[in-house]
N, CA, C and O atoms as CSV, one atom per row, in Angstrom:
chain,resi,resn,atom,element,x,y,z
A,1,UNK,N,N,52.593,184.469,85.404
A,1,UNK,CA,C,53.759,184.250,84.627
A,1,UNK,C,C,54.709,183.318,85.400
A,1,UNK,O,O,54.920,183.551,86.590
A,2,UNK,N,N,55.416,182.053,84.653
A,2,UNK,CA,C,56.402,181.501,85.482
A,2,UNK,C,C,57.883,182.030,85.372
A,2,UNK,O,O,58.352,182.746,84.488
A,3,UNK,N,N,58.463,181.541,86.410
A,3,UNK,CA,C,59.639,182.241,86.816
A,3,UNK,C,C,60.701,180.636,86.308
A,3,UNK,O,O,60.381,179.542,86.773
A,4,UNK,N,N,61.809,180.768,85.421
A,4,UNK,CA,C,62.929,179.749,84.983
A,4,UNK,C,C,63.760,180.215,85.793
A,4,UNK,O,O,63.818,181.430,85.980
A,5,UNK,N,N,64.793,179.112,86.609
A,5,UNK,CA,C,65.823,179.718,86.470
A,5,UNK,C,C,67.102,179.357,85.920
A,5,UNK,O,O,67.234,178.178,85.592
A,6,UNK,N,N,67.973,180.064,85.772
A,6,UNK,CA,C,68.944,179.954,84.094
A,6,UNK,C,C,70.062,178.493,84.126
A,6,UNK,O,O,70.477,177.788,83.206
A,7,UNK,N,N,70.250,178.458,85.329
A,7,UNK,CA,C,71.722,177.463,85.235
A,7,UNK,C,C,71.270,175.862,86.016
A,7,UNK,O,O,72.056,175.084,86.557
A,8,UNK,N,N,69.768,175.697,85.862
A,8,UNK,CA,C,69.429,174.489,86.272
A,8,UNK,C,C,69.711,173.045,85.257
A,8,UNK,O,O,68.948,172.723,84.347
A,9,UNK,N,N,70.468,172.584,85.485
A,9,UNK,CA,C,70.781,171.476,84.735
A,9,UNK,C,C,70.614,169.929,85.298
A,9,UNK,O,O,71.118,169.503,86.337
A,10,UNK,N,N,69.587,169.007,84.142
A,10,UNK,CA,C,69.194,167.877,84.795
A,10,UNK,C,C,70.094,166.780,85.031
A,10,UNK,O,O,71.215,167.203,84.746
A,11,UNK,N,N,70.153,165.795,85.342
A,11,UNK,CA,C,70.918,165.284,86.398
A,11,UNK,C,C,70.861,163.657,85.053
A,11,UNK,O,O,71.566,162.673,85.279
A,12,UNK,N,N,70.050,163.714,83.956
A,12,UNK,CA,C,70.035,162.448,83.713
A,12,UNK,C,C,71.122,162.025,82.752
A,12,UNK,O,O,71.524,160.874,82.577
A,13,UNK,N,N,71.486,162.989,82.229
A,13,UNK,CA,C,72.637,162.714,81.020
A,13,UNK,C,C,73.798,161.572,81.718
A,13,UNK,O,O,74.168,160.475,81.299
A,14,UNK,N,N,74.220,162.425,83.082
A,14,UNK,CA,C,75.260,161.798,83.706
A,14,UNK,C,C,74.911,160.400,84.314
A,14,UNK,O,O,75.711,159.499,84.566
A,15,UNK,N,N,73.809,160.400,84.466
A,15,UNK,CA,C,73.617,158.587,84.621
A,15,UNK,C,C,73.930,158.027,83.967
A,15,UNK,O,O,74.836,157.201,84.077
A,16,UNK,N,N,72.919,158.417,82.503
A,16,UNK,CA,C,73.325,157.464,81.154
A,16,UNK,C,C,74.404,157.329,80.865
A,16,UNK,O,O,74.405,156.358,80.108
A,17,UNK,N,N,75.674,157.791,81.010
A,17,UNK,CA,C,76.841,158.030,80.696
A,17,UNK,C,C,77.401,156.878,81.817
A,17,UNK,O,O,77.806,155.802,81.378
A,18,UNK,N,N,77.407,157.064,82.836
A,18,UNK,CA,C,77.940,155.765,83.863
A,18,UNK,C,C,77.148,154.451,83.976
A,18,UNK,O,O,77.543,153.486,84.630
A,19,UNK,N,N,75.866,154.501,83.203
A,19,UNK,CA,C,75.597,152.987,83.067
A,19,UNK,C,C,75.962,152.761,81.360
A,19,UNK,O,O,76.000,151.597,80.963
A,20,UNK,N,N,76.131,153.482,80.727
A,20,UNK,CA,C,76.569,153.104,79.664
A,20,UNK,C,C,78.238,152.423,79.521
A,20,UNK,O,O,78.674,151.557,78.762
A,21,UNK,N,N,79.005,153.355,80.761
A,21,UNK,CA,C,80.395,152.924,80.707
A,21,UNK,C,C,80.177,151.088,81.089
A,21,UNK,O,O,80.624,150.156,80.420
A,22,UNK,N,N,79.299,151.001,82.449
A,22,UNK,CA,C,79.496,150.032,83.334
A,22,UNK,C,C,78.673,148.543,82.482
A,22,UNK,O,O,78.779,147.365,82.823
A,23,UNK,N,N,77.911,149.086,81.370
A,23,UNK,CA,C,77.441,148.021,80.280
A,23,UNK,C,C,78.893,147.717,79.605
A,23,UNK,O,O,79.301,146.559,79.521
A,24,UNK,N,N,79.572,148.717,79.177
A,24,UNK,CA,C,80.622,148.170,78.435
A,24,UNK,C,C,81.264,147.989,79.175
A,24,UNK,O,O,82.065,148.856,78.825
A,25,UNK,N,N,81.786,147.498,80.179
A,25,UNK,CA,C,82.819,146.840,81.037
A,25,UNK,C,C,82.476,145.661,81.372
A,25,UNK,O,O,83.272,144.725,81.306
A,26,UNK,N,N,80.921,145.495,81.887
A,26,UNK,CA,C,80.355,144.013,81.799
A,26,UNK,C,C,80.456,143.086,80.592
A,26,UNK,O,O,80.675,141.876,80.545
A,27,UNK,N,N,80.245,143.950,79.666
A,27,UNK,CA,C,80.444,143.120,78.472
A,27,UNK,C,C,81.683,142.993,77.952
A,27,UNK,O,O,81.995,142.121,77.141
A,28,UNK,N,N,82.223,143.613,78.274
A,28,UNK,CA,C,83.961,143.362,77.600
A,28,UNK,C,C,84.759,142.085,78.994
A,28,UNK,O,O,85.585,141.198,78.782
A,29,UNK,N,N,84.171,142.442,80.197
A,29,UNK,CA,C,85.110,141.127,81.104
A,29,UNK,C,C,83.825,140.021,80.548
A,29,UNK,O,O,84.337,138.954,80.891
A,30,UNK,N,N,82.737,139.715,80.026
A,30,UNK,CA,C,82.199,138.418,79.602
A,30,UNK,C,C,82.838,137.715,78.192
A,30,UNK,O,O,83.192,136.569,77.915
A,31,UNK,N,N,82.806,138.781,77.572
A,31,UNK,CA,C,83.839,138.530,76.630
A,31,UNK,C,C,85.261,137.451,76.586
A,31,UNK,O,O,85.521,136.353,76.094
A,32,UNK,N,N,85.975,138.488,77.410
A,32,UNK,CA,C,87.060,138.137,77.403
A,32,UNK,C,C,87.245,136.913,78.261
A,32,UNK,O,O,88.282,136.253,78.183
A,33,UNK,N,N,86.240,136.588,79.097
A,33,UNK,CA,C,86.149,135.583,79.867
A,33,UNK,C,C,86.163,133.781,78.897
A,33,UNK,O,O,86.745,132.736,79.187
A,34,UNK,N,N,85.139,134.179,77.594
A,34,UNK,CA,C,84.660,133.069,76.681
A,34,UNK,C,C,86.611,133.182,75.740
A,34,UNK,O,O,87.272,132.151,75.614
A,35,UNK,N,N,87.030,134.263,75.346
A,35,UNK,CA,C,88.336,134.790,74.776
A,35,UNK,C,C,89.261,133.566,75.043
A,35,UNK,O,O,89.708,132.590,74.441
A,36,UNK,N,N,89.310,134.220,76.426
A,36,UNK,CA,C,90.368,133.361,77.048
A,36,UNK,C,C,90.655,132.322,77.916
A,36,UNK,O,O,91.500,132.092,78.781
A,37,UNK,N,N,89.328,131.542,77.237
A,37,UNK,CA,C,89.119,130.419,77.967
A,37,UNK,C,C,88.865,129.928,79.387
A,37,UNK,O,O,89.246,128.835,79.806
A,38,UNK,N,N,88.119,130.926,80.161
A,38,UNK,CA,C,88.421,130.526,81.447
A,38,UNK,C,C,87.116,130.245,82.377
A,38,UNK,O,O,86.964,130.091,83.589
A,39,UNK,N,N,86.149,130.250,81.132
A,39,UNK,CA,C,84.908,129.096,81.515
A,39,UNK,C,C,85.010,127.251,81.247
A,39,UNK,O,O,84.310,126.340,81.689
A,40,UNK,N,N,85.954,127.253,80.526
A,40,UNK,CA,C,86.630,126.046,79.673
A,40,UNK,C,C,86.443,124.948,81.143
A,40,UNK,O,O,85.602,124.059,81.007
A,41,UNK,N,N,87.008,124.996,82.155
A,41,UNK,CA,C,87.238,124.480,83.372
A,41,UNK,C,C,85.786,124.231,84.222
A,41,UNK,O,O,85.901,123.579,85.260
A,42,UNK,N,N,84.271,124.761,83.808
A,42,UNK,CA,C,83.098,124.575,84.469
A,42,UNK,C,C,83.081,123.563,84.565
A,42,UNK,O,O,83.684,123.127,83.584
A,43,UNK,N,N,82.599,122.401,85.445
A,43,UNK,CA,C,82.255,121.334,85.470
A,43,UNK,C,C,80.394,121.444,85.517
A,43,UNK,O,O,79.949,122.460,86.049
A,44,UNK,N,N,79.695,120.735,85.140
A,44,UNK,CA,C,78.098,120.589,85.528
A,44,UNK,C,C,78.352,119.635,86.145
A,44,UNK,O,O,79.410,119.009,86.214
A,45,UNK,N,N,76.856,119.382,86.899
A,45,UNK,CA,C,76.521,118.584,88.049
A,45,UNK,C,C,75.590,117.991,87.257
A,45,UNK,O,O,74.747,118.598,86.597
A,46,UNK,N,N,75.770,116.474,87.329
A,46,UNK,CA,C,74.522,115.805,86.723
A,46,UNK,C,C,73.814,115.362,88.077
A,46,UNK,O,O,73.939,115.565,89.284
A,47,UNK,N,N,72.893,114.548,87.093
A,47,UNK,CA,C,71.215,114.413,87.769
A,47,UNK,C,C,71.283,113.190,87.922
A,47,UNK,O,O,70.996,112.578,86.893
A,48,UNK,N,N,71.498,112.676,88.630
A,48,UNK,CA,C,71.173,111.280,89.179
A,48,UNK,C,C,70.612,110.751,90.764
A,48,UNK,O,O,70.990,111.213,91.840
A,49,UNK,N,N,69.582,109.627,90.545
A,49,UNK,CA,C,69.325,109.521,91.531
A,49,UNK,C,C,69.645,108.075,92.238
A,49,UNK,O,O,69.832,107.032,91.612
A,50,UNK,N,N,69.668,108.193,93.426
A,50,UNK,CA,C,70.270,107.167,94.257
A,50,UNK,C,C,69.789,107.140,95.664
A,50,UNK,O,O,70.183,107.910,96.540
A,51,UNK,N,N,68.544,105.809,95.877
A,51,UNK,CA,C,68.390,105.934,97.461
A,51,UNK,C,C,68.854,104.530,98.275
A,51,UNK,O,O,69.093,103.462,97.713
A,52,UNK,N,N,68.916,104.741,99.520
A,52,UNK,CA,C,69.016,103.399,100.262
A,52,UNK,C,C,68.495,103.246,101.752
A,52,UNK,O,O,68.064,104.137,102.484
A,53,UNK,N,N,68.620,102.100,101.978
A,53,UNK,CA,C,67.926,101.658,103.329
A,53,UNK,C,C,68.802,100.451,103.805
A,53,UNK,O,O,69.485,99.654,103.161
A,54,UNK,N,N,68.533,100.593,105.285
A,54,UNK,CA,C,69.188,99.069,106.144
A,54,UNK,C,C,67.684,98.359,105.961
A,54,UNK,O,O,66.542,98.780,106.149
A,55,UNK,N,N,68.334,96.829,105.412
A,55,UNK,CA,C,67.229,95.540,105.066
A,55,UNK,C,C,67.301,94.890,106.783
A,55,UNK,O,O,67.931,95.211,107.791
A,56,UNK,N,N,66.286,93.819,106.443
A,56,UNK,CA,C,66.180,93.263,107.952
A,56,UNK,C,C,67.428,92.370,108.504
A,56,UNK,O,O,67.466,91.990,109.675
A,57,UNK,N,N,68.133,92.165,107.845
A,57,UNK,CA,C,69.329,91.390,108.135
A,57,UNK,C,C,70.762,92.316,108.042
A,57,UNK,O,O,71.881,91.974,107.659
A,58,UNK,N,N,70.180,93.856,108.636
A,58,UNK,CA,C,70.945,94.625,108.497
A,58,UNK,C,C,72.169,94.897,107.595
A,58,UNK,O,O,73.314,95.003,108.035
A,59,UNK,N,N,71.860,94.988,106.430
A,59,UNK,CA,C,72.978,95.046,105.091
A,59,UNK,C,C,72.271,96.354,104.525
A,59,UNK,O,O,71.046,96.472,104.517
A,60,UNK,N,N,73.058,97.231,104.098
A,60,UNK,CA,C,72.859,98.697,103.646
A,60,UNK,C,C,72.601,98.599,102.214
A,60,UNK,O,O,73.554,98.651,101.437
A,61,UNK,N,N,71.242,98.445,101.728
A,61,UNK,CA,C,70.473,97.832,100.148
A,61,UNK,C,C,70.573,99.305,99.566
A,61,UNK,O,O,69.771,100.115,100.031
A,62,UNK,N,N,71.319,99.672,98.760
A,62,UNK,CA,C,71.344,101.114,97.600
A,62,UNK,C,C,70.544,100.524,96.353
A,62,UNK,O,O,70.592,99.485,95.694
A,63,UNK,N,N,69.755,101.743,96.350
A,63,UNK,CA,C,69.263,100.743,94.511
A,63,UNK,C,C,69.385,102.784,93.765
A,63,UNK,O,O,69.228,103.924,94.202
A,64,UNK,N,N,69.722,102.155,92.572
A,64,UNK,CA,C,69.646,103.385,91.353
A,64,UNK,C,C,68.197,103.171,90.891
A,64,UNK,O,O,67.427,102.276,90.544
A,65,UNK,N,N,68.268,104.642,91.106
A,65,UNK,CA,C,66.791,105.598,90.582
A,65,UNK,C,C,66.900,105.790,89.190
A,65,UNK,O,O,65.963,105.618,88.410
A,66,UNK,N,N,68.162,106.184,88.837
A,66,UNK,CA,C,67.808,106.687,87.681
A,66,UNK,C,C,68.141,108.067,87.292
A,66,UNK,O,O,69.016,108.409,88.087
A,67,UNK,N,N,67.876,109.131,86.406
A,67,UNK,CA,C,67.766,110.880,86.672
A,67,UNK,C,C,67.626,110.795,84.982
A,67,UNK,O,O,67.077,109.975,84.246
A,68,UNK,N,N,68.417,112.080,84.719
A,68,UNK,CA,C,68.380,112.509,83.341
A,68,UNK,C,C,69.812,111.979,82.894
A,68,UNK,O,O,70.006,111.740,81.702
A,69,UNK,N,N,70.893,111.778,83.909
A,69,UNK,CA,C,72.389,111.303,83.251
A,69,UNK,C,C,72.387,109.592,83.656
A,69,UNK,O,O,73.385,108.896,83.840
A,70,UNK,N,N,70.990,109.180,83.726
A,70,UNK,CA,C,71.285,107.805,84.216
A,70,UNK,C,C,72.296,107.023,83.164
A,70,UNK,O,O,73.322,106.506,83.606
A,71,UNK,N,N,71.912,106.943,81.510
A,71,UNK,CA,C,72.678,106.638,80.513
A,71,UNK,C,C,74.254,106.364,80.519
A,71,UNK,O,O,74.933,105.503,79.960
A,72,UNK,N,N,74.683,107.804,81.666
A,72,UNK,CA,C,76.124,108.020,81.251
A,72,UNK,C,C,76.790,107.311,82.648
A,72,UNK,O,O,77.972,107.534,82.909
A,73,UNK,N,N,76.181,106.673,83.299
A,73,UNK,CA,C,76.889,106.453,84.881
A,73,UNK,C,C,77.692,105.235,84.383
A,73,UNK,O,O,76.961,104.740,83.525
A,74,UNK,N,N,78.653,104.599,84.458
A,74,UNK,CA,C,79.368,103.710,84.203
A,74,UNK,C,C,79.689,102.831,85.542
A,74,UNK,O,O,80.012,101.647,85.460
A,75,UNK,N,N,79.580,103.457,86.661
A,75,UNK,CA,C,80.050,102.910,88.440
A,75,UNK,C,C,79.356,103.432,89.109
A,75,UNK,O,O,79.260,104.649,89.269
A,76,UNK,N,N,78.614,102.394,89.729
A,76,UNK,CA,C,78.299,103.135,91.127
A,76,UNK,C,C,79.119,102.714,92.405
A,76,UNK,O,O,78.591,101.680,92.814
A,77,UNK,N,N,80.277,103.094,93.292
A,77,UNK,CA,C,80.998,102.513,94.083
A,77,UNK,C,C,80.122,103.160,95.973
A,77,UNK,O,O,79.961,104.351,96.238
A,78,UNK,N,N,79.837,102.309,96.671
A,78,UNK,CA,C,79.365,102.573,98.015
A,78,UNK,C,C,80.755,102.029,98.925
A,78,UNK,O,O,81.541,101.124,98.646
A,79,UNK,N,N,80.727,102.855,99.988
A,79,UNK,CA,C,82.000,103.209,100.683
A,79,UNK,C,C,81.431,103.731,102.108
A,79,UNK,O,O,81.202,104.900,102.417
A,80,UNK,N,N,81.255,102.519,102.927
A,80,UNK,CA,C,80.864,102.678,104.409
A,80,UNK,C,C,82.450,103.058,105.461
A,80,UNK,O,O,83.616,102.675,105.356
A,81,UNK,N,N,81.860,103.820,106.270
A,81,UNK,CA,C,82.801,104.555,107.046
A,81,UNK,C,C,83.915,105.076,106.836
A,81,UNK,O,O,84.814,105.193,107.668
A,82,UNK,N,N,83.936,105.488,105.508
A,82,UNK,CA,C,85.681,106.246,105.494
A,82,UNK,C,C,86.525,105.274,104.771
A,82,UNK,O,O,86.165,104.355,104.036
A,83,UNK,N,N,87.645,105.621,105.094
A,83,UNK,CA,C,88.879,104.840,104.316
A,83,UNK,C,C,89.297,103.852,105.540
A,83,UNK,O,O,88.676,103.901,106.602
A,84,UNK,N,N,90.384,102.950,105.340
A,84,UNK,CA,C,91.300,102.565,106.280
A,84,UNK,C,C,90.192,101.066,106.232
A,84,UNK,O,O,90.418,100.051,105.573
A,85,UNK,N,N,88.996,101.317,107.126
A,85,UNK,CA,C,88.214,100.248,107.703
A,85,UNK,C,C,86.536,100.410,106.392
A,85,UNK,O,O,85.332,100.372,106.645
A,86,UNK,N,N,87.142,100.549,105.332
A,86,UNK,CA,C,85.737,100.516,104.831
A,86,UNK,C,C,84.952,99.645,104.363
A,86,UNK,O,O,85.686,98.657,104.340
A,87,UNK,N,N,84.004,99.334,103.988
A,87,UNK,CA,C,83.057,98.513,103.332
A,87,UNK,C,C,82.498,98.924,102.057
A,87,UNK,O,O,81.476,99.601,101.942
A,88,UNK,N,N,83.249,98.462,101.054
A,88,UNK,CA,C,83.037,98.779,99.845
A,88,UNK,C,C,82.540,97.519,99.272
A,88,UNK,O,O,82.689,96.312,99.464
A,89,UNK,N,N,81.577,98.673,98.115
A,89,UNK,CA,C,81.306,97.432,97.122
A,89,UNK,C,C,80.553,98.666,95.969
A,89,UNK,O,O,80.147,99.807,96.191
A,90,UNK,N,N,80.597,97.774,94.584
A,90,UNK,CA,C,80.944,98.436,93.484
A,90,UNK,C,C,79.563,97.571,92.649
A,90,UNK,O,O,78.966,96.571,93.049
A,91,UNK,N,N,79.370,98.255,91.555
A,91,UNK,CA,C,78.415,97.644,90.569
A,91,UNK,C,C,78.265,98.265,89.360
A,91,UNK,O,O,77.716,99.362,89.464
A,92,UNK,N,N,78.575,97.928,88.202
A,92,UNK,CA,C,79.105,98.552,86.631
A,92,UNK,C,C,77.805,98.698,86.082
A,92,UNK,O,O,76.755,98.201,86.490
A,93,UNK,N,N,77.984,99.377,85.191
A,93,UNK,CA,C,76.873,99.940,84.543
A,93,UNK,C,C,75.232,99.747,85.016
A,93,UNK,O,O,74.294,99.310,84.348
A,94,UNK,N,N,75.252,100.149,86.163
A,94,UNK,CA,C,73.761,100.178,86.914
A,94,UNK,C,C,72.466,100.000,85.867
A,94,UNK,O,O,72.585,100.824,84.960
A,95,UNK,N,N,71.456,99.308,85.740
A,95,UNK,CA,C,70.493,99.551,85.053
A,95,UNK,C,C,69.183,100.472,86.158
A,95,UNK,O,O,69.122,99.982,87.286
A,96,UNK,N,N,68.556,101.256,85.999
A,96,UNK,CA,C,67.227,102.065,87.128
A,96,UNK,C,C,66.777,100.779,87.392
A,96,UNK,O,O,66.627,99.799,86.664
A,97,UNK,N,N,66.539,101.026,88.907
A,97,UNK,CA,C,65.831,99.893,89.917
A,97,UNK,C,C,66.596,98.950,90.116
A,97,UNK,O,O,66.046,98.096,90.811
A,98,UNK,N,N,67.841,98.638,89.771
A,98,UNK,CA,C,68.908,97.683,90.262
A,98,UNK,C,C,69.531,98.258,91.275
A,98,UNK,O,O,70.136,99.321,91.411
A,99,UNK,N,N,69.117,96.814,92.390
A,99,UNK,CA,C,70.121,97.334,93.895
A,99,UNK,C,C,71.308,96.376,94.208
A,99,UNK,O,O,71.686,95.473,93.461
A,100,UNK,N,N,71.851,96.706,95.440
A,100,UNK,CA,C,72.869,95.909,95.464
A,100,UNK,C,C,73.088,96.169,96.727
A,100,UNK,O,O,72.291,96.956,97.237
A,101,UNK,N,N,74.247,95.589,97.651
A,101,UNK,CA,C,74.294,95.725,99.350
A,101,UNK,C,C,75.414,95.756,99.247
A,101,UNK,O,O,76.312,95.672,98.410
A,102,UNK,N,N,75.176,95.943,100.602
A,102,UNK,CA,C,76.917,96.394,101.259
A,102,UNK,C,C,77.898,94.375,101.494
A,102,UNK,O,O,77.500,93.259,101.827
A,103,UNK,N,N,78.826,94.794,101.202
A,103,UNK,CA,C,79.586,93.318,101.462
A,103,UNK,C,C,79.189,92.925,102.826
A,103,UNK,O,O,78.752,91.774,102.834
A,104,UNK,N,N,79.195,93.773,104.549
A,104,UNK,CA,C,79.216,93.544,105.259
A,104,UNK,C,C,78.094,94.242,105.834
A,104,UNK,O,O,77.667,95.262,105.294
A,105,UNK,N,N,77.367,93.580,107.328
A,105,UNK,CA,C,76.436,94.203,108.034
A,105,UNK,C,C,76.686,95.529,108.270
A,105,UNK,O,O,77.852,95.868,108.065
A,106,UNK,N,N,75.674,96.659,108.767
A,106,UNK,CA,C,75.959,97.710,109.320
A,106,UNK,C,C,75.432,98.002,110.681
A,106,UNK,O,O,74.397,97.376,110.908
A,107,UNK,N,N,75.754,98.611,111.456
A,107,UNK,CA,C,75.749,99.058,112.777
A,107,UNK,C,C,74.568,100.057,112.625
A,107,UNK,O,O,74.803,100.968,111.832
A,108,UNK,N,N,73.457,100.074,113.167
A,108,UNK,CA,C,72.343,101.716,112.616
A,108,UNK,C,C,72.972,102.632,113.588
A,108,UNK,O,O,73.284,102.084,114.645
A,109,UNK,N,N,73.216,103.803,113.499
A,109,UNK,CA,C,73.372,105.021,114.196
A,109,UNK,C,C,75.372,104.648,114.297
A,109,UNK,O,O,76.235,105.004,115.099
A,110,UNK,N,N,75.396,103.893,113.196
A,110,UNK,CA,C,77.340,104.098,113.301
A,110,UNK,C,C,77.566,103.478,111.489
A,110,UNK,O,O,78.490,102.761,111.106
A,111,UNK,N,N,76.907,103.793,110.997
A,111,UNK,CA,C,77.196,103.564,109.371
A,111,UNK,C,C,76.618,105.039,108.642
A,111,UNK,O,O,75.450,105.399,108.494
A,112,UNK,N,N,77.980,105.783,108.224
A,112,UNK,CA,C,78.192,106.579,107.287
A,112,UNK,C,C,78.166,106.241,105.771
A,112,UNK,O,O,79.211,105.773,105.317
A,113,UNK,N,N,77.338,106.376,105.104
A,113,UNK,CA,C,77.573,105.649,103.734
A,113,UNK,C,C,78.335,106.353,102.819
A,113,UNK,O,O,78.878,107.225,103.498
A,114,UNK,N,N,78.629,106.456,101.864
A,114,UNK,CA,C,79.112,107.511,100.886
A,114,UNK,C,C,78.563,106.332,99.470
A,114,UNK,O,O,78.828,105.130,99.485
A,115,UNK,N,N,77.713,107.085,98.250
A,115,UNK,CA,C,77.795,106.293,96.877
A,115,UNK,C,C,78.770,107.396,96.004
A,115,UNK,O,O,78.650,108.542,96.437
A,116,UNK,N,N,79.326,107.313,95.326
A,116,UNK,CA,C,79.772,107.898,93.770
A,116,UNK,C,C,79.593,107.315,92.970
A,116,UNK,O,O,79.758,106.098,92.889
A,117,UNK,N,N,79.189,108.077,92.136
A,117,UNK,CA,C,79.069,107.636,91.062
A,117,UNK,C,C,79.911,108.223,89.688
A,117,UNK,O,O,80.152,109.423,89.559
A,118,UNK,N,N,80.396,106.997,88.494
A,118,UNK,CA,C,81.873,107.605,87.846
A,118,UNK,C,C,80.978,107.515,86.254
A,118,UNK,O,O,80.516,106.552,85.643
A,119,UNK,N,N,80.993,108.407,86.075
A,119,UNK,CA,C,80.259,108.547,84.507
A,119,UNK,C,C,81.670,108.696,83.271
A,119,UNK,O,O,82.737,109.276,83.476
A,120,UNK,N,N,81.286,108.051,82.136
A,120,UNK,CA,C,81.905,107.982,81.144
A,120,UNK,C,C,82.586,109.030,80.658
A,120,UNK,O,O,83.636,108.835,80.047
A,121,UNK,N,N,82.215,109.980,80.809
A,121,UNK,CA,C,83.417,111.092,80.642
A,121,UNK,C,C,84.475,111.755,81.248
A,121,UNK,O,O,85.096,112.772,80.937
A,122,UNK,N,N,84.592,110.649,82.567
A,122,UNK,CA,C,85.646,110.209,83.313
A,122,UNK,C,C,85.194,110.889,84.634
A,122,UNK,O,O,85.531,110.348,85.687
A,123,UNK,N,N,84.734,111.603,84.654
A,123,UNK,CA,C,83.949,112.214,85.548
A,123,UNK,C,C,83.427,111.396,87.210
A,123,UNK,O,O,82.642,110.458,87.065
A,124,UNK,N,N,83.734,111.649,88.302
A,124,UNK,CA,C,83.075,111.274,88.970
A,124,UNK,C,C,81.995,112.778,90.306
A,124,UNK,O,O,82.135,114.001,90.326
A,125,UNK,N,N,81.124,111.938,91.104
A,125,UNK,CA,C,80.301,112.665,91.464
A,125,UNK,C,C,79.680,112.366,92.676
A,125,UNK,O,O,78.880,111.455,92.463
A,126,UNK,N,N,79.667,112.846,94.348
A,126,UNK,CA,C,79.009,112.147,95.364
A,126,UNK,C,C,77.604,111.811,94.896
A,126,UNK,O,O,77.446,112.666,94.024
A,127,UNK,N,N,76.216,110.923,94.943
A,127,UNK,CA,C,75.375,110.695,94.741
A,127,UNK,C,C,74.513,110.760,95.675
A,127,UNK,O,O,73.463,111.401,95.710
A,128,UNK,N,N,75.061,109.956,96.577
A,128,UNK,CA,C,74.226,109.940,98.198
A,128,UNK,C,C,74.849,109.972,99.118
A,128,UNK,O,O,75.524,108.944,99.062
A,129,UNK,N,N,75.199,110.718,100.356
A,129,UNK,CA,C,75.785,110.526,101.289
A,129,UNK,C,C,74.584,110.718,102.596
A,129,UNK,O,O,73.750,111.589,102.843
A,130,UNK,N,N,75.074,109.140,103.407
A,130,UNK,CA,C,73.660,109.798,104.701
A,130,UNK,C,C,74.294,108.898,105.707
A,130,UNK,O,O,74.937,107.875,105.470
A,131,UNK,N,N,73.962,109.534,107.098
A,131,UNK,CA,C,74.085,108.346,108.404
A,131,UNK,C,C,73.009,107.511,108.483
A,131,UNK,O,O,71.875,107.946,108.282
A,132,UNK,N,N,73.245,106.220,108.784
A,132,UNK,CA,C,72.132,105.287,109.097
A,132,UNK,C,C,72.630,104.764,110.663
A,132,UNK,O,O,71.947,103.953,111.289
């Protein structure tokens, strides 16, 4: 014969009850998140590609790759060493596989490059940044 005993009570009700609260709290701050606008401000990261190399007459050659937002790039601006002393140079509506160089020679192991790139929805975006 088995033996019960009387005041054993299982333990699962009270789970369900605290993941049920903690579902409706997740879902009420996602909610209120779309509510009150405060995904509105996400930015995405587009896809673009951009590589470069020092040519033999040492000039820093960037050419556009291309990506999935190639369409929307409107600027590509390259920006050697910083501000103050830089070497800029710019090129409008990039077509894929169009390159372009730096205005001035570069130094290898003392040229910081920086590209951005400024897409039509005013948007801009680092593309490539590397030491050469």
């Amino acid at each position: 014969m088995m033996n019960f005993r009387e005041n054993e009570e299982a333990v699962s009700p009270v789970i369900g009850v605290i993941l049920m609260v903690a579902i409706t709290v997740i879902l009420a701050a996602v909610i209120a998140a779309f509510v009150f606008g405060m995904t509105g401000n996400v930015q995405t990261t587009k896809t673009v590609a951009v590589t470069a190399h020092v040519d033999d007459n040492k000039y820093l050659v960037v050419t556009f790759q291309g990506g999935a937002d190639a369409g929307s790039v409107e600027n590509l601006n390259l920006t050697i060493n910083g501000s103050g002393t830089a070497d800029t140079n710019n090129v409008n509506t990039p077509k894929i596989g169009q390159s372009f160089k730096s205005t001035g020679t570069v130094v290898p192991g003392d040229c910081h490059a920086v590209v951005v790139a400024t897409f039509k929805d005013g948007s801009s975006q680092v593309v490539l940044e590397r030491q050469f």
